[in-house]
C-alpha positions in Angstrom: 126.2 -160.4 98.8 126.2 -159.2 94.9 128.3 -161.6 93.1 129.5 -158.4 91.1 130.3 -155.9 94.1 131.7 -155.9 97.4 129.4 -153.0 98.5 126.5 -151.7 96.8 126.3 -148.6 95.3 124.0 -145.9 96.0 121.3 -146.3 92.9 120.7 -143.6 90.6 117.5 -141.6 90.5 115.1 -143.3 88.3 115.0 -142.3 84.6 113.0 -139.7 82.9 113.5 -141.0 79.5 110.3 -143.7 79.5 108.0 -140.7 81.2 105.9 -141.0 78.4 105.4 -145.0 78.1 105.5 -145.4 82.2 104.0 -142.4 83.7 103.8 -144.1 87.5 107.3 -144.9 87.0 108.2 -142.8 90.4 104.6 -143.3 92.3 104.1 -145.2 95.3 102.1 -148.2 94.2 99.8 -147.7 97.3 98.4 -144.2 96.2 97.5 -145.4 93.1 93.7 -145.8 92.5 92.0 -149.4 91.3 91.0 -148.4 87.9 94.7 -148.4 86.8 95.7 -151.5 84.9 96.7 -153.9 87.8 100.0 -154.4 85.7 101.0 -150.7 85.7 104.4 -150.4 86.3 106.6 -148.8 88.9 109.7 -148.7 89.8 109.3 -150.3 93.3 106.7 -153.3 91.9 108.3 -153.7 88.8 106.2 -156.3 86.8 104.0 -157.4 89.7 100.7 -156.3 90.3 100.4 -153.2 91.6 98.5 -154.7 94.5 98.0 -158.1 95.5 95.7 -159.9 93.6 92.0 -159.4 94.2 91.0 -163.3 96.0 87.2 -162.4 96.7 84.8 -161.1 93.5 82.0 -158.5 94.2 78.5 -160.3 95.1 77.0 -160.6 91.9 79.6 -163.0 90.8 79.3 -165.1 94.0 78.4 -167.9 91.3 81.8 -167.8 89.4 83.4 -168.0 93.0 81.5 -170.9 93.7 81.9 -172.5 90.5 85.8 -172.0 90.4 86.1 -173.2 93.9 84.5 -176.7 93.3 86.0 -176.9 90.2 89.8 -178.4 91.3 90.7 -182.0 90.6 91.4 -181.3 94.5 89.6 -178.7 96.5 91.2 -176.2 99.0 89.9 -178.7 102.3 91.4 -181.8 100.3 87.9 -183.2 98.6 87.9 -184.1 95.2 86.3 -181.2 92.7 84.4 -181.8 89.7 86.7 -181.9 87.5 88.2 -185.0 89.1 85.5 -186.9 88.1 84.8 -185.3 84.5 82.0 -183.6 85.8 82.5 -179.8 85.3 81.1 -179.7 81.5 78.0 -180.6 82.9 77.8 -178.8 85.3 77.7 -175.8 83.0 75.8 -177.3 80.0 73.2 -177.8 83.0 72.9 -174.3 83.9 76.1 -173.8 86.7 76.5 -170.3 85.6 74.2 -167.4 84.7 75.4 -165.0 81.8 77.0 -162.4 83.9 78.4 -160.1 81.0 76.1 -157.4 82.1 77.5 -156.9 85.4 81.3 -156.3 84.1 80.5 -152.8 83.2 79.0 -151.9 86.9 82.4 -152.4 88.5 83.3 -148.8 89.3 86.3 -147.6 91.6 86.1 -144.6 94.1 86.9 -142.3 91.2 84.1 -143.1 89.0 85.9 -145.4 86.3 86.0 -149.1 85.8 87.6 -150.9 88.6 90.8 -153.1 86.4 91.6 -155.0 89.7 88.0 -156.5 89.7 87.9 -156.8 86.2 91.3 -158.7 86.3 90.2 -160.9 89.1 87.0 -161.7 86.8 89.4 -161.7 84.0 91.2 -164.8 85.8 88.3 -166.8 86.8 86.5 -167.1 83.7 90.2 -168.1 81.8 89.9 -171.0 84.5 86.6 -171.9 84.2 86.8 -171.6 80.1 90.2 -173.7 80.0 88.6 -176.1 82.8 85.6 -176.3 80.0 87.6 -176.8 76.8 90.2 -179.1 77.8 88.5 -181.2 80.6 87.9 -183.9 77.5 91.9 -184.0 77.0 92.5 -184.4 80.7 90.5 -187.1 81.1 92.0 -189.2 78.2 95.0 -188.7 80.2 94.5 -189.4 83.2 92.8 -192.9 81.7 96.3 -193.5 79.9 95.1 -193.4 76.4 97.4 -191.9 73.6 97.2 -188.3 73.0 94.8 -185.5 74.3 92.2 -186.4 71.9 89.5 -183.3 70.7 88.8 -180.8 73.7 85.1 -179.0 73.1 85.0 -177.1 70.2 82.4 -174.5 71.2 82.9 -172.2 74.8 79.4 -171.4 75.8 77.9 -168.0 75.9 77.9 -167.6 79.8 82.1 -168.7 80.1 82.4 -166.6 76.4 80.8 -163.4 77.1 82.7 -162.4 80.1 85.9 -163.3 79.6 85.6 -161.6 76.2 84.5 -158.4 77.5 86.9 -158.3 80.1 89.5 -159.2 77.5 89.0 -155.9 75.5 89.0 -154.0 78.9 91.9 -155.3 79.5 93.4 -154.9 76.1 94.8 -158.7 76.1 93.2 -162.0 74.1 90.2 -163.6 75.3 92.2 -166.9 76.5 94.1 -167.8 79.8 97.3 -165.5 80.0 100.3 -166.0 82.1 100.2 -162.4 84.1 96.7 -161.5 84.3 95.2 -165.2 85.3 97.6 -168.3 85.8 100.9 -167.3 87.2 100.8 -163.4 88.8 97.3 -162.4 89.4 97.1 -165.9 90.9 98.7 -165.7 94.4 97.9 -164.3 97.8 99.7 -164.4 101.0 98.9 -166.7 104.3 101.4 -163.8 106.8 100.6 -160.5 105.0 103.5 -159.1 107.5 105.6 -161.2 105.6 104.5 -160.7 102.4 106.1 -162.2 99.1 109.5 -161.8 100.9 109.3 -166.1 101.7 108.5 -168.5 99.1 106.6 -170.3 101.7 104.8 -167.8 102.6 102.7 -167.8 98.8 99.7 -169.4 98.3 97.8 -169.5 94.6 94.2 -168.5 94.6 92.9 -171.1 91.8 93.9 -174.0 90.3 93.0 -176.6 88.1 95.0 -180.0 89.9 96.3 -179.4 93.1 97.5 -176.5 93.0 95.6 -175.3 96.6 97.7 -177.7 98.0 101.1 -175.6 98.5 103.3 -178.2 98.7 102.4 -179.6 95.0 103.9 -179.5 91.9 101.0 -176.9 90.7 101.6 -174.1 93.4 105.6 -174.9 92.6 105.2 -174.1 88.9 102.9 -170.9 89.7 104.5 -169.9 92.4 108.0 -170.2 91.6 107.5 -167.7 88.4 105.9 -165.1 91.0 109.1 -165.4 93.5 110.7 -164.9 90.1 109.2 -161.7 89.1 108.8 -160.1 92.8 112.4 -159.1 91.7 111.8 -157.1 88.6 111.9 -153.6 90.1 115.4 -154.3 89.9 115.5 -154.6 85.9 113.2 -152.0 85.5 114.6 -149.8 87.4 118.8 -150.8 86.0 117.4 -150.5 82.7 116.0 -147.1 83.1 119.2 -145.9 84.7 121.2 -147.8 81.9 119.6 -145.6 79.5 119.5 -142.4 80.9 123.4 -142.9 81.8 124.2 -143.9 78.2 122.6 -140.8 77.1 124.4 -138.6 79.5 127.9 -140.7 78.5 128.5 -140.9 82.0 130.2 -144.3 82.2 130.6 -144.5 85.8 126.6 -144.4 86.1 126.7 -146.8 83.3 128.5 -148.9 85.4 126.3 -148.7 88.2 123.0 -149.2 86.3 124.7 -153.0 85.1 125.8 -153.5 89.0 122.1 -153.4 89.6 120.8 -155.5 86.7 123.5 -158.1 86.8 122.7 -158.7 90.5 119.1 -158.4 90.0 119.4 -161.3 87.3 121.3 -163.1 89.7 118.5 -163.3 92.4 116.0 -164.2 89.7 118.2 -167.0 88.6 118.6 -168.1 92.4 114.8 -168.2 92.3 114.4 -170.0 89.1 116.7 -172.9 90.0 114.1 -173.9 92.8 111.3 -174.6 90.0 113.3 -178.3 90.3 112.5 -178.8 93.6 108.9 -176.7 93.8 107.3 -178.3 90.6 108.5 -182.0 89.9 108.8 -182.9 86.4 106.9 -186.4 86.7 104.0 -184.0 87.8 103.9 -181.3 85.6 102.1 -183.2 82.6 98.8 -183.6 84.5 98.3 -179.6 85.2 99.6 -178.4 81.6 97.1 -180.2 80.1 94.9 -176.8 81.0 97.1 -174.4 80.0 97.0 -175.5 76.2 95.9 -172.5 74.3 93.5 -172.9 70.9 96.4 -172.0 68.3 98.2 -174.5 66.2 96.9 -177.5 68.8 95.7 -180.6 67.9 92.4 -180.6 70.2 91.0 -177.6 68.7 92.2 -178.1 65.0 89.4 -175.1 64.1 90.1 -172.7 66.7 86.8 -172.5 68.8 83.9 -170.7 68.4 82.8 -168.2 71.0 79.2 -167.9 71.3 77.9 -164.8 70.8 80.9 -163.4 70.1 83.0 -162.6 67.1 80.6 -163.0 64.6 80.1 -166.7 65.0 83.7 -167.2 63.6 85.7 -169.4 65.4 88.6 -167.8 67.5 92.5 -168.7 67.6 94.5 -167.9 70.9 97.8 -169.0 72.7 98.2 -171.0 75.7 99.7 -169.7 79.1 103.5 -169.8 78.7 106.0 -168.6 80.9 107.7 -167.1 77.1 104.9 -164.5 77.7 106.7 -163.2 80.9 108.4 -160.0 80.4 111.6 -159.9 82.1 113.8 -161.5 79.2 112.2 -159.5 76.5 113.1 -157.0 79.1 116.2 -157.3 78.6 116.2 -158.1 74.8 115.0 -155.1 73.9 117.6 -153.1 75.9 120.9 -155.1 75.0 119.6 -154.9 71.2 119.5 -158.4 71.0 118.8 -159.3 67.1 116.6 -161.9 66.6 117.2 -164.0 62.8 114.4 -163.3 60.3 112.5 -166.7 60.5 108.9 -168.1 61.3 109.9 -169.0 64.9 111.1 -165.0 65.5 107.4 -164.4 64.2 106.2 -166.0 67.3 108.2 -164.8 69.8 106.8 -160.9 68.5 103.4 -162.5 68.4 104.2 -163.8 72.6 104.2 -159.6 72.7 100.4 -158.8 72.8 99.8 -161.3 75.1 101.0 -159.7 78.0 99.3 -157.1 80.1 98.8 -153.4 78.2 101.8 -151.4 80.6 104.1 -154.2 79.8 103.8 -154.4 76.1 103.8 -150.1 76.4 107.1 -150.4 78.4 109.0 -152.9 76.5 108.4 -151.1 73.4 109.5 -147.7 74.7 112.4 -149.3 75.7 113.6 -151.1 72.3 112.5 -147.4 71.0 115.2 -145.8 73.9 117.9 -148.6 73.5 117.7 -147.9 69.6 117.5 -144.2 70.2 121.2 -143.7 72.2 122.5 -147.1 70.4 123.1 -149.6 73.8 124.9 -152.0 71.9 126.8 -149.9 69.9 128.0 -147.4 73.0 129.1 -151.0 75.7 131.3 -152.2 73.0 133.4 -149.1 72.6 134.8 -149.8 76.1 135.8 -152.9 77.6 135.0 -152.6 81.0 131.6 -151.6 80.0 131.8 -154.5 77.4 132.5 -157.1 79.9 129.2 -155.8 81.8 127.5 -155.9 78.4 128.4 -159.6 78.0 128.1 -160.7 81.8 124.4 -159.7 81.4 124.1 -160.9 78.1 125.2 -164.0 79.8 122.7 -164.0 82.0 120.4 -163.9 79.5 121.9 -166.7 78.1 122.0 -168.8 81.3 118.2 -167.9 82.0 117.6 -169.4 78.5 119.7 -172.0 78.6 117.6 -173.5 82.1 114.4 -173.1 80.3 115.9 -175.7 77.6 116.5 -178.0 80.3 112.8 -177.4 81.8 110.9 -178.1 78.3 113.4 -181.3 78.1 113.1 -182.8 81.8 109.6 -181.2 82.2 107.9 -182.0 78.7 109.8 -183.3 75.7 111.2 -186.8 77.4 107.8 -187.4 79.0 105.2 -186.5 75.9 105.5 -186.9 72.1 102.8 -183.4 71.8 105.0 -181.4 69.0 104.1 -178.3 70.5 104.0 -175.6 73.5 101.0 -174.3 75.3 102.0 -171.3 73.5 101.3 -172.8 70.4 105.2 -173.2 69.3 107.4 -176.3 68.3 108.7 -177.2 71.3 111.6 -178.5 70.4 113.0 -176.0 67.5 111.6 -172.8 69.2 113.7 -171.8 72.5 116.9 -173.0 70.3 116.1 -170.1 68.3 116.5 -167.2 70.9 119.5 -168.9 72.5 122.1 -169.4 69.8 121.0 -165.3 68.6 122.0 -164.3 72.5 125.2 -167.0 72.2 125.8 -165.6 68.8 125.7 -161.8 70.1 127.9 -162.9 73.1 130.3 -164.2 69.9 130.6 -160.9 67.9 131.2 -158.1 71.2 133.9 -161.1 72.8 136.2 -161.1 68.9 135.7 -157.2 69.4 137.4 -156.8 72.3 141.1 -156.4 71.4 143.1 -159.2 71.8 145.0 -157.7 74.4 142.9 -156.3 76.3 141.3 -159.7 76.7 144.2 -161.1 79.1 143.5 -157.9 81.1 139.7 -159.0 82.2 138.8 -161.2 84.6 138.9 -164.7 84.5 135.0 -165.2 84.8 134.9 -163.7 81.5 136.9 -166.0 80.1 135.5 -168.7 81.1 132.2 -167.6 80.2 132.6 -167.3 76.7 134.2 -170.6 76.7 130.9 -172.4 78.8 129.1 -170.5 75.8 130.8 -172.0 72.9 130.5 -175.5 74.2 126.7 -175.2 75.4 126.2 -174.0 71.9 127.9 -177.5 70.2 125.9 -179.6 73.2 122.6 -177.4 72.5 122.9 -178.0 68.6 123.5 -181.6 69.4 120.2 -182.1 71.4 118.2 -180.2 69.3 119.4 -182.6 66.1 118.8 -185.9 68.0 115.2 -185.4 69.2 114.3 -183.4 66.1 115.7 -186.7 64.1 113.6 -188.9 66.8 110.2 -186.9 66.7 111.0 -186.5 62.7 111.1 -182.7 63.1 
């Protein structure tokens, strides 16, 4: 039952106003053809895949399947892969892998163009294998117990280099492992497809690097957790669609309606996020990161890496994986007009942007361009019932935030002394930055509600705004004591 409703209204016809940015916006996902980007969005899939994720690749890259299959620290039948014993470098210094680049551009759909679920599924492997390449140096200093991860190879050959780099530009995303298009949501597949994504349990992930074939590990609980996440983000996309269009129309009760559906849509998500602790268990999650490192601002690769036979010979700078890169909170900071402070660390969260799929990056931006446009902020702080909406998702916001603190301090900062994210940013310093502008927004529409009229709302409220004020004292607290103990 919604925490926000006793009964659910009937929900709005979806919006026109993004028509240009999300042109499948009203299509049924399963008429659409395969040489759409996979990520295209809809209102009905949201930021999932349009279709599940490819798990076989055409015949002429039965080699890449191989490869990637015996690559796992543990296979899928419980054997120990190559990269459990440090032997997956060789393997393709010694000729693993043929240069496949050629065969990208004969993957054709029905209709004659370049089939993106293929290319994606390519897209995927070859960020495994590369990362499994680079970084198998670093894993093994850690698995032996020595003190940091050390130099990973400096130089990705031209069979791992060539395909994923073509399929990058196809793809319009960097040539480097990505969080939707390889680890996290083109990476799972369903054991009961009558049951679909609808049971956690039911979600398997098609690679990994540890153990992440095993279901029940850590791994599959840190992939597979952000995927039950996001199988809920029709809602958002759909309640912020209808948020717009109803703020342009100044119909408040449709206003109303549209926050109904995106406060409980949060909700869910949140439900869903609070199992990562029991999924994925912190001791574990140092083991499997160690692949998800990008070559940006990281110690291992302190000159980027050079590409052979690609850019030039110049050596190339990416970002890690990092959940940051998923686009639900951005979502949702582009249409409350959340202001971000002008500072390095805001640089990198608009850098996060072109690492997620094409459609995303297209839709987030038409909806910062919409929410600017008809002035969200400015129109759900003129009344106070829609300004206790405004600041009950705002919360939420905060809340989702607020747990991903808690993650990068349970999960990575009291177990390693690395200064920095996969995605490249101080780990420590960065996430504090998005949090106190959300608690600071939260601030400024709470003193504008007249005094008043602030008896008059419901308690939640209330205490909401009180939880924020203290969490921002505790939050500044933490963030000053291991910033003062790493010598931030």
């Amino acid at each position: 039952m919604s925490p926000y409703l006793t009964a659910r209204p009937s929900e709005p016809a979806v919006s026109t106003c993004l028509a240009n940015v999300t042109p499948y916006l009203d299509n049924d996902p399963a008429s659409l053809p395969d040489s759409l980007d996979p990520f295209t969005i809809t209102a009905s899939t949201g930021f999932m895949p349009l279709h599940a994720p490819l798990t076989r690749l055409p015949p002429a890259f039965a080699a890449v399947a191989s490869l990637v299959a015996e690559m796992p620290v543990q296979k899928l039948d419980g054997t120990p892969g190559l990269l459990a014993t440090y032997q997956f470098g060789l393997a393709i210094d010694h000729g693993a892998l043929p240069n496949l680049t050629p065969e990208i551009g004969k993957l054709t759909a029905p209709d004659g163009k370049l089939d993106l679920a293929k290319v994606t599924a390519i897209f995927r492997d070859f960020s495994f294998l590369a990362s499994a390449y680079l970084l198998e140096p670093c894993y093994e200093r850690w698995s032996l117990g020595l003190e940091g991860y050390g130099l990973g190879r400096q130089t990705l050959p031209a069979c791992l280099a060539g395909p994923l780099v073509k399929t990058a530009r196809i793809l319009d995303i960097p040539a480097f492992m990505a969080y939707a298009a390889a680890y996290s949501l083109y990476n799972y597949r369903v054991e009961d497809s009558a049951i679909g994504t609808d049971k956690y349990s039911n979600l398997r992930t098609i690679r990994a690097f540890q153990h992440g074939l095993d279901p029940t590990s850590s791994e599959a609980g840190f992939v597979l957790t952000h995927v039950d996440m996001v199988k809920h983000s029709a809602g958002l996309v759909r309640g912020s669609a209808q948020l717009l269009d109803a703020i342009r129309a100044q119909d408040k009760s449709s206003v109303l309606d549209a926050f109904i559906l995106l406060l409980d849509t949060m909700h869910v998500v949140e439900q869903s996020m609070e199992t990562m602790w029991t999924n994925s268990k912190p001791k574990d999650y140092l083991g499997y990161r160690t692949f998800i490192f990008g070559i940006m601002n990281q110690s291992m690769f302190p000159n980027g890496v050079i590409y052979e036979g690609e850019n030039d010979g110049r050596p190339m700078f990416v970002r890690g994986e990092s959940g940051a890169n998923d686009s639900m909170i951005p979502l949702l900071d582009a249409l409350l007009q959340i202001p971000m402070p002008a500072n390095p660390l805001t640089e990198i969260l608009k850098d996060f942007q072109s690492y997620r799929p094409k459609p995303h990056r297209e839709f987030l931006a038409g909806v910062r361009q919409e929410a600017d446009w008809v002035g969200v902020r400015e129109y759900c702080c003129k009344d106070v019932d829609v300004a206790v909406c405004y600041l009950k998702l705002l919360d939420h916001v905060r809340s989702f935030r607020w747990r991903h603190w808690m993650f990068a301090r349970e999960y990575i900062i009291k177990r390693s002394t690395h200064p920095t994210a996969t995605g490249g940013s101080p780990i420590i310093r960065w996430l504090r930055n998005q949090l106190f502008a959300v608690l600071d927004l939260m601030s400024t529409v709470w003193e504008g509600i007249d005094e008043a009229e602030r008896h008059d709302v419901d308690k939640n409220v209330i205490e909401i705004m009180a939880d924020a004020l203290d969490q921002r004292q505790k939050l500044q607290r933490e963030v000053e004591r291991w910033c003062q103990e790493r010598a931030h």
